[in-house]
N, C-alpha and C positions, 0 to 999 in steps of 0.2 A: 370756241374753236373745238371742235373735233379731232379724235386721236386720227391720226395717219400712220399705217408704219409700210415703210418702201422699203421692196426686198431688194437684194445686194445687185440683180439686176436693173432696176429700175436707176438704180444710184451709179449705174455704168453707165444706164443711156445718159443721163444726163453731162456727166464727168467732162463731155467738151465744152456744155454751156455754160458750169461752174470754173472749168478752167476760164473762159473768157470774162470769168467777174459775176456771172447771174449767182445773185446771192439764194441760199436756199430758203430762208425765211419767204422769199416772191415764189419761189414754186409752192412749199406748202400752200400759201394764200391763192395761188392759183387752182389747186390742184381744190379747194373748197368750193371751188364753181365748174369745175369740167373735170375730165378726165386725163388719166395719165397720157393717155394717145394723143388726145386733143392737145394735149399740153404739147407734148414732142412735136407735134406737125406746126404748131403756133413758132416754138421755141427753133423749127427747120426754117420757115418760112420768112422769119426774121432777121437769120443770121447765115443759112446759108450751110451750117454746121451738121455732120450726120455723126452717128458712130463710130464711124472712119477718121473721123478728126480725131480720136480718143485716144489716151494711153494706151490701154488695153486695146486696142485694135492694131495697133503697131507692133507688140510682145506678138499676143493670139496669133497674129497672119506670120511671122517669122517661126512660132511652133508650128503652125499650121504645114508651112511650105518643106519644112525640115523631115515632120514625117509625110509629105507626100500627097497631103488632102488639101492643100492653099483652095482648089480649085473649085471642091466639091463645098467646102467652107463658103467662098467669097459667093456663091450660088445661094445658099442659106440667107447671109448678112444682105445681099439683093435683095429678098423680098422682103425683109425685115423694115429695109429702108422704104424700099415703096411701101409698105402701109404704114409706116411709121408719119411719110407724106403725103399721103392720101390718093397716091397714083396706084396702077395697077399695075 
């Protein structure tokens, strides 16, 4: 096995799939045959689940809207999500 090391975003996106139980020992081993992307559109595709599902997306979007930007923000985290699902 090969080292992997995932930055603190990477460990966000995922944070609603591991809440729903996906253990991370299966993303490492995943992440040994494709990509982080790949991974996340596989891991959307299954479950339905985006960023939006996430802790941090519920904190971020109440900072967000507090000072002022909820809007220009949720524009951002949109295309995020579409390429994260392979839409455009």
């Amino acid at each position: 096995m090969e080292w992997r090391v995932l930055s603190v975003d990477e460990l966000e996106k995922l944070q609603p799939y591991l809440a729903q139980g996906l253990r991370l020992s299966k993303v490492l081993d995943d992440l040994e045959n494709g990509t982080f992307e790949s991974l996340l559109s596989e891991l959307h595709s299954q479950t339905g689940l985006t960023f939006r599902d996430s802790f941090l997306y519920q904190i971020s979007h109440e900072l967000y809207r507090r000072l002022g930007i909820a809007d220009r923000i949720e524009m951002d985290q949109n295309s995020t999500i579409s390429s994260a699902s392979g839409t455009a």
